[in-house]
C-alpha positions as CSV (number, residue, x, y, z in Angstrom):
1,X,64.7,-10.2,-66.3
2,X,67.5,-10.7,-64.1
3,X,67.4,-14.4,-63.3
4,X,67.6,-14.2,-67.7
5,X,69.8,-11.3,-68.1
6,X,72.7,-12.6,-65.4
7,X,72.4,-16.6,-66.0
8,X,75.7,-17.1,-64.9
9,X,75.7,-15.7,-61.7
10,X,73.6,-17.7,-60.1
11,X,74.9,-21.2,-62.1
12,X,78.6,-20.0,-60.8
13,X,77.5,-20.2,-56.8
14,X,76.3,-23.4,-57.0
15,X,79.0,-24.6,-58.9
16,X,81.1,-23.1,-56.6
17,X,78.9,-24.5,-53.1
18,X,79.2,-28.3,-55.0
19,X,82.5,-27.6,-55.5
20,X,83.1,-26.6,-51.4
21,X,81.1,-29.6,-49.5
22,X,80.8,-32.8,-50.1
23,X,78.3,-34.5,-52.4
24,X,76.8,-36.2,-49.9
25,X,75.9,-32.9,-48.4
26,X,75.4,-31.1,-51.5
27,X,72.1,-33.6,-52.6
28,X,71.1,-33.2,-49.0
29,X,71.0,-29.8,-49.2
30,X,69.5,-29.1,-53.1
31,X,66.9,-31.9,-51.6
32,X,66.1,-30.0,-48.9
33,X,62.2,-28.4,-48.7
34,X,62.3,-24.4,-48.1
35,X,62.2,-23.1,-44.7
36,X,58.7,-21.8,-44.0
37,X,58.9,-18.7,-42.4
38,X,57.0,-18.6,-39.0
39,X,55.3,-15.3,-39.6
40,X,53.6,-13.6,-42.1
41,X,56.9,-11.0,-41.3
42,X,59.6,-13.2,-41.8
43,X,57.8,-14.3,-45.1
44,X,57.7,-10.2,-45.9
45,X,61.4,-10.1,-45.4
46,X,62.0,-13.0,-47.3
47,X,60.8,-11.9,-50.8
48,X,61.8,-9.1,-50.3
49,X,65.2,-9.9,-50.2
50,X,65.0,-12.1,-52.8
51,X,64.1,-9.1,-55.0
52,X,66.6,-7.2,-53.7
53,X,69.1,-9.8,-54.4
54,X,67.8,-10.0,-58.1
55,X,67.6,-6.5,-58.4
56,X,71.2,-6.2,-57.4
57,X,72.3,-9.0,-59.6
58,X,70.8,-6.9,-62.5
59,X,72.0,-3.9,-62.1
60,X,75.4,-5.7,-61.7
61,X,75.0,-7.5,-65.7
62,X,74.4,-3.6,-66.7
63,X,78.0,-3.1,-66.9
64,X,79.1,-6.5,-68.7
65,X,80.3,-5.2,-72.4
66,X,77.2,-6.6,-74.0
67,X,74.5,-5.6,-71.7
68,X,76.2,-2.1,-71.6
69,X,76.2,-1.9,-75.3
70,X,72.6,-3.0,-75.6
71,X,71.6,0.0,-73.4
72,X,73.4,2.5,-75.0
73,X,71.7,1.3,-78.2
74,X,68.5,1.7,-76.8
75,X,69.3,5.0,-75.8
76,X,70.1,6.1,-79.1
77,X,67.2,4.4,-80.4
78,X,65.4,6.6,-77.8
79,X,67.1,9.7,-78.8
80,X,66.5,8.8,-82.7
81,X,62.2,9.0,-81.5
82,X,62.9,11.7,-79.9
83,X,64.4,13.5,-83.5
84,X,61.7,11.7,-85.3
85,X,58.7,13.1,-83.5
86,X,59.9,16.5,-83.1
87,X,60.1,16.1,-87.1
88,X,56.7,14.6,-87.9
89,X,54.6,15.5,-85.3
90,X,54.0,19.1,-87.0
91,X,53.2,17.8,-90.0
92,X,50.6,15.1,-88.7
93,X,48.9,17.8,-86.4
94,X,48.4,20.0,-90.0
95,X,47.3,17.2,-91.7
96,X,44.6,15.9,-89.0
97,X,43.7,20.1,-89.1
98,X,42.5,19.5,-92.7
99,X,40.7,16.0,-91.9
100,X,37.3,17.9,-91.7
101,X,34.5,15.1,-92.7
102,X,36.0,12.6,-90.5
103,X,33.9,11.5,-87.5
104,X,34.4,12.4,-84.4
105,X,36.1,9.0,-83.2
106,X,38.4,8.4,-85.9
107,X,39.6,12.4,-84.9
108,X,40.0,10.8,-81.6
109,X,41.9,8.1,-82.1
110,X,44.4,10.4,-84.8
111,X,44.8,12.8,-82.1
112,X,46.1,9.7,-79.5
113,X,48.2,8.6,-82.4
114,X,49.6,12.2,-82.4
115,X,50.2,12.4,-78.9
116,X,52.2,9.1,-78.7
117,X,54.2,9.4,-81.7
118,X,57.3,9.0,-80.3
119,X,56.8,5.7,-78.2
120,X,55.3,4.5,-81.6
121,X,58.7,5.4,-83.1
122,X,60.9,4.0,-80.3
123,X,58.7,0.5,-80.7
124,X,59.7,0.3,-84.4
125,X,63.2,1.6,-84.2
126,X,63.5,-0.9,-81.0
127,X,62.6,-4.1,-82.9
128,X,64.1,-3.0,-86.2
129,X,67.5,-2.9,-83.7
130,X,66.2,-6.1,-82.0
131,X,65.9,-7.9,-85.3
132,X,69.6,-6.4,-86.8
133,X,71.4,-7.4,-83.7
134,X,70.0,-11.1,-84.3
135,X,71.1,-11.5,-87.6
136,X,74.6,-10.0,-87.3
137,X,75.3,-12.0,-83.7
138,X,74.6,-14.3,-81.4
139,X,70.7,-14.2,-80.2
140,X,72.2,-13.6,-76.3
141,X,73.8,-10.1,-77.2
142,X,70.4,-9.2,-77.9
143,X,68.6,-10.0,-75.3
144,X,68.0,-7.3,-73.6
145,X,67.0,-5.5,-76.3
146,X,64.4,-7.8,-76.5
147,X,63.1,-7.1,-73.4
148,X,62.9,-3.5,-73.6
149,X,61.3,-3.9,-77.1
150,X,58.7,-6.2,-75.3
151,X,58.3,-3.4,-72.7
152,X,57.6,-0.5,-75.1
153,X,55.6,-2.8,-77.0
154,X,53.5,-3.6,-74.3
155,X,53.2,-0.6,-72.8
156,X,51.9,1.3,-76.3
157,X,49.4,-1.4,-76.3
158,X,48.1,-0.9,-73.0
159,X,48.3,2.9,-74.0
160,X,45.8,2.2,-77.0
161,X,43.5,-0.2,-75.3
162,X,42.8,2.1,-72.5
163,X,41.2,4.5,-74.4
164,X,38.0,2.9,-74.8
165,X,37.2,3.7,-70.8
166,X,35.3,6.9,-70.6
167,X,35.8,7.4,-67.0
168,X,39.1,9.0,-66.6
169,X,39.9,8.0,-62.9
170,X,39.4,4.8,-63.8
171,X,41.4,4.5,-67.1
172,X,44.7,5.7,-65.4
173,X,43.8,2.9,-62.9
174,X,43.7,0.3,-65.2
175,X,46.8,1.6,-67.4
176,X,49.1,1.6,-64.7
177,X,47.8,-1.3,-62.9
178,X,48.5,-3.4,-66.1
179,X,52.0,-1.2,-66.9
180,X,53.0,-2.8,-63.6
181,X,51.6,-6.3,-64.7
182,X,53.3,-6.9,-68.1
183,X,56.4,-5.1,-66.5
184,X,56.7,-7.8,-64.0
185,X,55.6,-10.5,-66.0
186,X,58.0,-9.7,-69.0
187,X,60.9,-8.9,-66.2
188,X,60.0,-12.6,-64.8
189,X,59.4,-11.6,-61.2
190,X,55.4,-12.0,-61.0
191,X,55.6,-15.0,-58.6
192,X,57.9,-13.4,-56.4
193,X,55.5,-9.8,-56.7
194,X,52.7,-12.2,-56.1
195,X,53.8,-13.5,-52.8
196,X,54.8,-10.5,-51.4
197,X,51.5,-9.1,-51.9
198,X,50.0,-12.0,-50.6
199,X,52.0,-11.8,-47.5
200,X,51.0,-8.3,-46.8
201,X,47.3,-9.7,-45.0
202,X,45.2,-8.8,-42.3
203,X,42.7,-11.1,-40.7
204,X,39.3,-10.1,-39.6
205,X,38.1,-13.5,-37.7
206,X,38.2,-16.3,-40.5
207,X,38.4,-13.6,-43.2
208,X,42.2,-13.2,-44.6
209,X,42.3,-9.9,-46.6
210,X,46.1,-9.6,-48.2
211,X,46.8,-6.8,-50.6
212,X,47.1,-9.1,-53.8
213,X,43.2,-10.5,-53.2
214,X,42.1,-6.4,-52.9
215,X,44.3,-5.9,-56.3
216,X,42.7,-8.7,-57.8
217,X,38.9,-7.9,-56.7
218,X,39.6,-4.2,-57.6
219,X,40.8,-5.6,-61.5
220,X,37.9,-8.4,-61.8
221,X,35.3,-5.9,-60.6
222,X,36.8,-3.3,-63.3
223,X,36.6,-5.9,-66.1
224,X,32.7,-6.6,-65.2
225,X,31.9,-3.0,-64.6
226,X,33.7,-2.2,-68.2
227,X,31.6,-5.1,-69.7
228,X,28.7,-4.1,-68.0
229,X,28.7,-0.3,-69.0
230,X,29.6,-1.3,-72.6
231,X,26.1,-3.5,-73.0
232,X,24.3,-1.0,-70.9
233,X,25.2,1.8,-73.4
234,X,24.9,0.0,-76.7
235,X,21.6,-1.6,-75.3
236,X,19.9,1.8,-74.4
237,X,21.0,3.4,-78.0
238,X,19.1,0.8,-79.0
239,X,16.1,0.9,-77.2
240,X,16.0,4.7,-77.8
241,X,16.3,4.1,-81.5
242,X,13.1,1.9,-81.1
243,X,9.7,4.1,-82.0
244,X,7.5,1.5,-80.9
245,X,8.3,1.7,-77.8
246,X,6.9,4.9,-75.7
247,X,9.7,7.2,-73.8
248,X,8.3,6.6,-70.8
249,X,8.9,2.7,-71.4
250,X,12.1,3.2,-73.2
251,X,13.6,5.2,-69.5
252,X,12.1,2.4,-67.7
253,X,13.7,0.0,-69.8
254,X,16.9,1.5,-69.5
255,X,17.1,1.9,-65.4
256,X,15.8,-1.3,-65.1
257,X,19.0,-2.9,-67.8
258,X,21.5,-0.6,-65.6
259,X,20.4,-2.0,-62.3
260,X,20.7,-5.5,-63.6
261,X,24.2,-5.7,-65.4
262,X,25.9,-3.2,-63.0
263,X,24.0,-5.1,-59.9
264,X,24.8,-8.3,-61.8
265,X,28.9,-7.3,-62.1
266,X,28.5,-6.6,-58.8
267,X,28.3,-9.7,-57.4
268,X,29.8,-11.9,-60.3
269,X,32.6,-10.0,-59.7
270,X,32.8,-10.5,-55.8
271,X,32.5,-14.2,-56.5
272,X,35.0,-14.8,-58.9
273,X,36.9,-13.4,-56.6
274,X,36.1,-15.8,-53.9
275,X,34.3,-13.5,-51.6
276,X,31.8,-15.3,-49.2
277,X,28.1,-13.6,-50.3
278,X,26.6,-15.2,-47.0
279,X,27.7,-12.3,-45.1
280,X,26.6,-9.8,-47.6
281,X,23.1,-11.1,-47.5
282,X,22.8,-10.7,-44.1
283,X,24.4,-7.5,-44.3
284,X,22.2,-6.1,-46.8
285,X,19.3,-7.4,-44.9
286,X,20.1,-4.9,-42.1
287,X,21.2,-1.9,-44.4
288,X,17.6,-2.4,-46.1
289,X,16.0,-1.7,-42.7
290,X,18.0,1.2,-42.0
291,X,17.5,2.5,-45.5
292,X,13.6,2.2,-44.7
293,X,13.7,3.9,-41.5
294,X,16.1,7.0,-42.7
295,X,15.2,7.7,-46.3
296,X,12.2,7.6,-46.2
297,X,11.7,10.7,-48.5
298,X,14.5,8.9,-51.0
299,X,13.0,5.5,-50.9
300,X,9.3,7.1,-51.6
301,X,11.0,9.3,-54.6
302,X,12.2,6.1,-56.0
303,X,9.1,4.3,-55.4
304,X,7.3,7.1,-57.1
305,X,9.6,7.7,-60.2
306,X,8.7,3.7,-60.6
307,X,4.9,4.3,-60.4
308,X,5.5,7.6,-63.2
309,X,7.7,5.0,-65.5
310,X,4.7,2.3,-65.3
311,X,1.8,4.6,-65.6
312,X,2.9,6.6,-68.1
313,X,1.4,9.6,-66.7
314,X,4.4,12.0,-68.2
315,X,7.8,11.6,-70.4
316,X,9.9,13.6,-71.4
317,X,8.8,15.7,-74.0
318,X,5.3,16.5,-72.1
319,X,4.5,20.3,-71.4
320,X,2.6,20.2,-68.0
321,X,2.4,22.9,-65.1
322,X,3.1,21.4,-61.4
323,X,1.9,24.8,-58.8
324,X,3.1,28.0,-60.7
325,X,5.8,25.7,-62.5
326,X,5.3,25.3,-66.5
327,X,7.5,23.5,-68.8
328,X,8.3,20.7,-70.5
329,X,9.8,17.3,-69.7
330,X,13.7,17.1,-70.2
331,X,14.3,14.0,-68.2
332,X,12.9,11.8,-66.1
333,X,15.4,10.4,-63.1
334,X,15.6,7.7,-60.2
335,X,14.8,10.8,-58.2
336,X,13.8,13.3,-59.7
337,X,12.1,15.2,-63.0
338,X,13.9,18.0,-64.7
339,X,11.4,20.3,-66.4
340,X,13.0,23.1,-68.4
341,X,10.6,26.8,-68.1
342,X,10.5,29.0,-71.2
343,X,13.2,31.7,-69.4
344,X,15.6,28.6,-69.5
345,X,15.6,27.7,-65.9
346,X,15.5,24.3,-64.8
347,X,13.8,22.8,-62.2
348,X,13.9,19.7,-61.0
349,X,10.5,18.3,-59.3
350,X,10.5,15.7,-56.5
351,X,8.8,12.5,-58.2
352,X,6.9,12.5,-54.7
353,X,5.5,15.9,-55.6
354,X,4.3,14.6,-59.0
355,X,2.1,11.4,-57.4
356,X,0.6,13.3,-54.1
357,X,-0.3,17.2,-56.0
358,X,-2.2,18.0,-59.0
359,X,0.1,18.1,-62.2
360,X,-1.3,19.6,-65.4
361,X,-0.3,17.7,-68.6
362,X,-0.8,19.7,-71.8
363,X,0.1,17.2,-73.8
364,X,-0.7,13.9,-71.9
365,X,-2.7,12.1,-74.5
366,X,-2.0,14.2,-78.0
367,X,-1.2,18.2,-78.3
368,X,-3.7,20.2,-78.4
369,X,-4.4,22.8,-76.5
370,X,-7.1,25.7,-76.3
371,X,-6.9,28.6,-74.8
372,X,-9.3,31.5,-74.2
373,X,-9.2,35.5,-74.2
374,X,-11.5,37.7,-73.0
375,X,-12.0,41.5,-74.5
376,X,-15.1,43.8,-74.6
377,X,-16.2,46.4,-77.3
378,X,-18.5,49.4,-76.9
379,X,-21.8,48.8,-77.2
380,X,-22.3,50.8,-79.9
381,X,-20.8,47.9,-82.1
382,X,-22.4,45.1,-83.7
383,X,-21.5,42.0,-81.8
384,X,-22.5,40.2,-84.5
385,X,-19.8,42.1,-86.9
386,X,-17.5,42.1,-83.8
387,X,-17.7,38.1,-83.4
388,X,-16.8,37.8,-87.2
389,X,-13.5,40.0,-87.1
390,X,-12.3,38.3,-84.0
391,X,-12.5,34.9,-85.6
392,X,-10.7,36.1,-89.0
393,X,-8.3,37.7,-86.7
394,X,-7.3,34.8,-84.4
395,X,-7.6,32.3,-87.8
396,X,-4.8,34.7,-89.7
397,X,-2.6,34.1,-86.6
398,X,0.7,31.4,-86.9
399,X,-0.3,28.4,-84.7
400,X,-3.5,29.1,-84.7
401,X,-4.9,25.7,-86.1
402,X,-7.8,25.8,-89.3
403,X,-8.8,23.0,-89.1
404,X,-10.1,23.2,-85.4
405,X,-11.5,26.9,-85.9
406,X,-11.9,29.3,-83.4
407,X,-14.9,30.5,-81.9
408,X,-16.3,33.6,-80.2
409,X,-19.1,34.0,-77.5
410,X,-20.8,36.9,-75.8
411,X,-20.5,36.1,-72.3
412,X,-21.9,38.9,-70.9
413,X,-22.9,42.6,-70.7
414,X,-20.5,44.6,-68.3
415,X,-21.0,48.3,-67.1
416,X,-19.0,49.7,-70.6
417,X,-18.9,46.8,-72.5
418,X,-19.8,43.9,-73.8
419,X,-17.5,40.7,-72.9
420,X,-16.9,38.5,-75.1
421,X,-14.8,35.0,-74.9
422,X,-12.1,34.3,-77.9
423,X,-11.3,30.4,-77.8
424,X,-8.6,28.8,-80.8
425,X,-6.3,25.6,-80.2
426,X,-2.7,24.9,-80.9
427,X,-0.7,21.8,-81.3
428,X,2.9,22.8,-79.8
429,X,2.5,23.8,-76.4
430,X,6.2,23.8,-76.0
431,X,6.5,26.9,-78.4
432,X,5.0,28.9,-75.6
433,X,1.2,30.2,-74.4
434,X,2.4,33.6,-73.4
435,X,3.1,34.4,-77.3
436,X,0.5,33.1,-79.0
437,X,-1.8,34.8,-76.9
438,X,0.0,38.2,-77.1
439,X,-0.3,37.6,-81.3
440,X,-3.9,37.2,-81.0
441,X,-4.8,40.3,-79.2
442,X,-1.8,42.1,-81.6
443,X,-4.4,40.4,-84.7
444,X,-7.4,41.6,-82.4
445,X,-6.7,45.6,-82.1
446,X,-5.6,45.3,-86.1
447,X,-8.3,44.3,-86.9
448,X,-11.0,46.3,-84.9
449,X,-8.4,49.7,-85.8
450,X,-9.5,48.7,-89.5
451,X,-13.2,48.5,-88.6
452,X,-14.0,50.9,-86.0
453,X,-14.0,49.0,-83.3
454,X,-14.0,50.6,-80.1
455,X,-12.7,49.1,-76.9
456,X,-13.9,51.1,-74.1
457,X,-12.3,51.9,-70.8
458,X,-13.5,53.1,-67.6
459,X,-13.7,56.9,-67.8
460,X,-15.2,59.5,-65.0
461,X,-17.1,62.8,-65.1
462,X,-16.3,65.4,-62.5
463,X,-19.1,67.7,-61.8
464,X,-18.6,70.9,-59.7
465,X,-21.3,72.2,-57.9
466,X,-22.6,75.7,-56.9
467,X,-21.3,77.2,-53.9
468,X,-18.1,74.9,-53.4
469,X,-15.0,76.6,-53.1
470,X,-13.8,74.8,-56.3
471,X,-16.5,76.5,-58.3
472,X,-15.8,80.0,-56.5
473,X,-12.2,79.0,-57.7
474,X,-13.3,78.5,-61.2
475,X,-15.6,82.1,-61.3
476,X,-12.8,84.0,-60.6
């Protein structure tokens, strides 16, 4: 911006050095190529004075009439956002408050408008300023004008267009990184920036690594891990979306995309860069080994959450019982299984565990489950009556499924009783085994109340005999 702003200043030393020397010596000298500086140092202090230089003639064309008008009308203009927001801004937030059947991203994206309101302002106001200036005088009065109007501009976009990154670490990145890009490159200095990054090196054998190649990997990379997460996420929605394909598949499908386009922007990236993947190869050769030898247990989890995905063993969804563990399926990760308990805890199970120890699935290949209760009734009863009322009473139950009836057995003749076994299936396992079970021995003692049913317990007789000091006791 300064070599634009202050023209003259520059085109007034040479004319003055042409005017001092001869011209011999003057097309010698414009002729003449650049010193290269000897060290990367001298090249450092260099550019840097050359900005300093440019920076100084800048701030010197601040305080020419025109450019010192043009600022003070861009801080009005600035002031005048400033008035408009504080007067619109209210109003906006209580309109937005009554935008109830929106979705949730067009909420979003009002609520950014809301917040910058005022640099929206200043961007109109600055080019309805730029545009008035033009028309009433000569296009150079306005140039500066211009400039800052390209800089708000410019910066609101960036604003905007940063949004779309989830990660919030990395969004401020990449919105200040590109503030500082468009800054320089409307200003007119990003060759000079450039050089002086470029300068700033260290070497590491035949490896230069200067500042500006870190700033550009770090940007590419960004661009191919943005890329890369955007089809990885609108891929799996719709893979998930797909019913013909089963959930175990579908969470296979889904690691398997995420290792390929993150692994895939991985490299692309370090290549467009220029980085030499030789060294990497080899590199990764010898990490591999370590990895083999030290994480063992990680490397087998991640082997093993492979061989779950393929087999189709479990997915989410699935009720099963690993040791005194039941619950169902909640997700199913490079490491490890999160199953979910019925008193809301969640545990999350080794895959390693899940190939090398017995795992119960209650719902492996469809959903029903039986279960069983025991009781006993006095043997005064009819079994045969006894077996009819249990039945109705475990049918009547919720859950309780008709069209796979229940059945009762005598399985035996105990010292009081006689056992009997009370077998009926369900279909959601998920809604709990504890309950159901409770309901049906709730439906049991209802019923047998109703019908005389006794259930006997374990009662003793105490007889005292003659002579003992208890019945002596009891004479008295």
């Amino acid at each position: 911006m300064a070599n634009h702003v202050a023209q003259s200043g520059p085109d007034d030393a040479i004319q003055d050095l042409q005017e001092q020397v001869p011209p011999e010596a003057f097309e010698a000298l414009r002729d003449a190529p650049p010193a290269v500086p000897n060290t990367p140092l001298d090249e450092i202090t260099e550019v840097g004075q050359s900005l300093i230089a440019q920076g100084l003639t800048f701030m010197e064309s601040l305080f020419r009439p025109w450019n010192f008008y043009q600022v003070l009308i861009a801080l009005g203009l600035f002031a005048a956002s400033l008035i408009l927001r504080r007067v619109f801004a209210p109003r906006l937030h209580e309109w937005l408050r009554t935008r109830e059947g929106w979705p949730k991203w067009r909420l979003r994206m009002a609520l950014v408008v809301h917040k910058r309101l005022g640099g929206i302002f200043f961007v109109v106001l600055m080019w309805v300023g730029v545009f008035v200036m033009r028309e009433v005088t000569w296009p150079s009065r306005s140039y500066l004008l211009g400039i800052i109007a390209n800089l708000a501009l410019a910066w609101l976009v960036v604003t905007f267009a940063t949004r779309l990154i989830g990660n919030p670490f990395l969004r401020s990145m990449v919105r200040y990184g590109a503030w500082i890009y468009v800054t320089l490159n409307i200003i007119g200095i990003t060759d000079e920036a450039e050089t002086l990054l470029d300068s700033i090196a260290i070497e590491l054998g035949e490896t230069r690594i200067s500042v500006w190649l870190v700033l550009q990997a770090v940007f590419i990379l960004g661009v191919f891990f943005f890329v890369a997460r955007f089809l990885s996420t609108t891929t799996s929605a719709r893979i998930q979306r797909n019913e013909d394909i089963s959930p175990s598949m579908q969470v296979l499908a889904v690691k398997f995309l995420q290792v390929l386009l993150y692994g895939a922007a991985f490299f692309i990236g370090l290549r467009a860069v220029g980085f030499d993947l030789t060294g990497l190869a080899v590199l990764s050769g010898a990490i591999g080994v370590g990895l083999g030898f030290g994480l063992q247990k990680v490397v087998s989890n991640l082997v093993s959450g492979v061989i779950i995905l393929l087999d189709k063993s479990i997915k989410p969804g699935d009720v099963i019982t690993v040791g005194s563990t039941f619950g169902w399926i909640n997700s199913l990760g490079a490491r490890y299984v999160s199953i979910t308990t019925r008193d809301g805890r969640e545990y999350l199970i080794p895959n390693e565990d899940l190939i090398t120890t017995q795992v119960v699935n209650w719902s492996h290949s469809n959903d029903f489950v039986r279960l069983d209760i025991y009781f006993g009734t006095a043997y005064g009863d009819n079994p045969h009556e006894v077996r009819k009322l249990a039945i109705e009473a475990a049918g009547s139950v919720d859950r309780v499924l008709d069209f796979r009836p229940p059945v009762c057995h005598i399985v035996g003749f105990g010292d009081s009783s006689v056992d009997y076994i009370l077998r009926f299936w369900i279909r959601d396992p998920t809604g709990g085994l504890t309950n159901i079970r409770g309901n049906v021995y709730l439906a049991l003692w209802d019923a047998f109340e109703a019908n005389g049913i006794s259930i006997p317990f374990p009662q003793r007789e105490v007889k005292v005999l003659e002579g003992s000091e208890l019945g002596h006791k009891a004479l008295d």
